[in-house]
C-alpha positions in Angstrom: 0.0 0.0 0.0 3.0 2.3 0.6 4.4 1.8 -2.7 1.2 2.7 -4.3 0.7 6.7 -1.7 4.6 6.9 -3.0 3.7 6.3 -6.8 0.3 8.8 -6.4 2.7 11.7 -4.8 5.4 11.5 -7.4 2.5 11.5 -10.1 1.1 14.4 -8.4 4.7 16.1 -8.3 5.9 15.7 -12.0 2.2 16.7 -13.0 2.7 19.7 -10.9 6.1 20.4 -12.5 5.2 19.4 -16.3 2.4 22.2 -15.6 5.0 25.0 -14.3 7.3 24.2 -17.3 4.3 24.6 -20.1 3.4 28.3 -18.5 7.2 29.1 -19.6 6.2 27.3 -23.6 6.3 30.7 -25.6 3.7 29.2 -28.2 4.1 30.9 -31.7 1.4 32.7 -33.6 -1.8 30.5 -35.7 -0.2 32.2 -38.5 3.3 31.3 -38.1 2.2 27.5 -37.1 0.0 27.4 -40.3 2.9 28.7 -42.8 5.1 25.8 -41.4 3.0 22.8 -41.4 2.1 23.8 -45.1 6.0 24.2 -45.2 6.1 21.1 -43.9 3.4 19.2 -45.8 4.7 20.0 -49.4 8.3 19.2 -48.5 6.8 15.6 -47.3 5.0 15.6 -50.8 8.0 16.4 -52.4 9.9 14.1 -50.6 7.1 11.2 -51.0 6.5 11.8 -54.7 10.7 11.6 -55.4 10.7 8.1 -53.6 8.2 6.8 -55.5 10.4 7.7 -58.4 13.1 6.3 -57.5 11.3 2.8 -56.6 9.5 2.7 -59.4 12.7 3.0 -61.6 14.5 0.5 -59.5 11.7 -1.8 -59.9 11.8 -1.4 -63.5 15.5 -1.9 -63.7 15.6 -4.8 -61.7 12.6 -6.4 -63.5 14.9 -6.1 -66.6 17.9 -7.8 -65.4 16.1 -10.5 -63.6 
């Protein structure tokens, strides 16, 4: 039963500090957080679209030598 009051106060104390540590987050403007996950979706396009590519011209390559 010890272990478990223990386990329930050391919950209780990183909750406590995890909540004192997000009041210092400095969380950036809607704007600013839309222009980078657009940023970040087209370079993830980019990225997926160029790996197909390449797999697709390996595949073919392969398929002609075997």
């Amino acid at each position: 039963m010890a272990g478990v009051i223990e386990y329930i106060e050391q919950s209780r104390t990183f909750l406590g500090e995890v909540s004192t540590e997000l009041r210092k987050v400095v969380w950036p403007p809607r704007k600013e957080t839309l222009a980078f996950t657009w940023v970040v979706l087209i370079v993830v396009a980019f990225v997926a679209v160029y790996l197909g590519l390449v797999d697709f011209l390996l595949s073919m390559a392969l398929g002609l030598v075997f």
